[in-house]
VMD Tcl script that draws the C-alpha trace (Angstrom):
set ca {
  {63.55 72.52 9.40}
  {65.89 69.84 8.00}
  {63.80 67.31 9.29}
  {60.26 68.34 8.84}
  {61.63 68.58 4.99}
  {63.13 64.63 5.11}
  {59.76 63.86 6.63}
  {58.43 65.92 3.52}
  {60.18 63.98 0.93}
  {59.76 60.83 2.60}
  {55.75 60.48 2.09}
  {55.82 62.08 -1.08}
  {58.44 58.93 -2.33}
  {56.06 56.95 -0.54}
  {52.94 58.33 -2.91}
  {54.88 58.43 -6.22}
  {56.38 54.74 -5.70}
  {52.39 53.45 -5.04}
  {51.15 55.51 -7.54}
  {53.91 55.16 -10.17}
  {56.02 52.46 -9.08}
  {58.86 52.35 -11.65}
  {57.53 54.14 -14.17}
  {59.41 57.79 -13.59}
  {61.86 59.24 -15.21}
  {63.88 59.64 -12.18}
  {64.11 57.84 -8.60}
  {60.83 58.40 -6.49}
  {62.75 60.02 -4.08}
  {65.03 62.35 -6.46}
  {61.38 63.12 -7.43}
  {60.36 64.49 -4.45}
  {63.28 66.63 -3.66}
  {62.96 68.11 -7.44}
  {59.56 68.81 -6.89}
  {60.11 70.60 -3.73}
  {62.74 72.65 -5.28}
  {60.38 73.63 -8.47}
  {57.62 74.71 -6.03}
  {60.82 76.59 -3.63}
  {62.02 78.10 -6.73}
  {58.60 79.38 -8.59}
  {57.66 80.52 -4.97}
  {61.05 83.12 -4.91}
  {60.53 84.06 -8.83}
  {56.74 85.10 -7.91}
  {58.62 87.30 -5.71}
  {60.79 88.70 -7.97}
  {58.67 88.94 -11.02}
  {55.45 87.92 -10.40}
  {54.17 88.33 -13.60}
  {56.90 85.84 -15.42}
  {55.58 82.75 -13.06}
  {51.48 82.79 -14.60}
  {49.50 79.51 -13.44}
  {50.81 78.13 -17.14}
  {54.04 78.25 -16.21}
  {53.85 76.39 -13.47}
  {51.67 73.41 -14.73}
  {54.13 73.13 -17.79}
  {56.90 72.55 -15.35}
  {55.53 70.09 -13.49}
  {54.36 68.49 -16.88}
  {57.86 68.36 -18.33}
  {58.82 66.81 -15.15}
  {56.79 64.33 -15.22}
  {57.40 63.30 -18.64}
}
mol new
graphics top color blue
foreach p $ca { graphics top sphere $p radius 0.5 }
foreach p [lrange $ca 0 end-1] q [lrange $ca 1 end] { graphics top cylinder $p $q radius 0.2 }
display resetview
């Protein structure tokens, strides 16, 4: 699982440095790993209170992130 997840975070640095180059806030590949553990994380809240993660949520997360 370890390595399907390295292979995970490893094309997504790959599309954020073409994409963004070095204009994040953080390392591309820092990037990746936080954005895997925002989705990890919103995916275990829905299961504890599904209504507190709504679709708005979510996007202003990954808007915050992304500065």
């Amino acid at each position: 699982m370890a390595r399907t997840y390295e292979a995970t975070f490893d094309q997504i640095e790959g599309v954020l440095n073409r994409f963004y180059g070095d204009s994040l806030a953080m390392p591309a590949r820092a990037m990746a790993v936080t954005m895997q553990s925002l989705g990890m994380g919103f995916l275990y809240q829905h299961v504890l209170t599904p209504e507190a993660v709504t679709p708005e949520v979510v996007i202003a997360a990954y808007e915050a992130l992304a500065g």
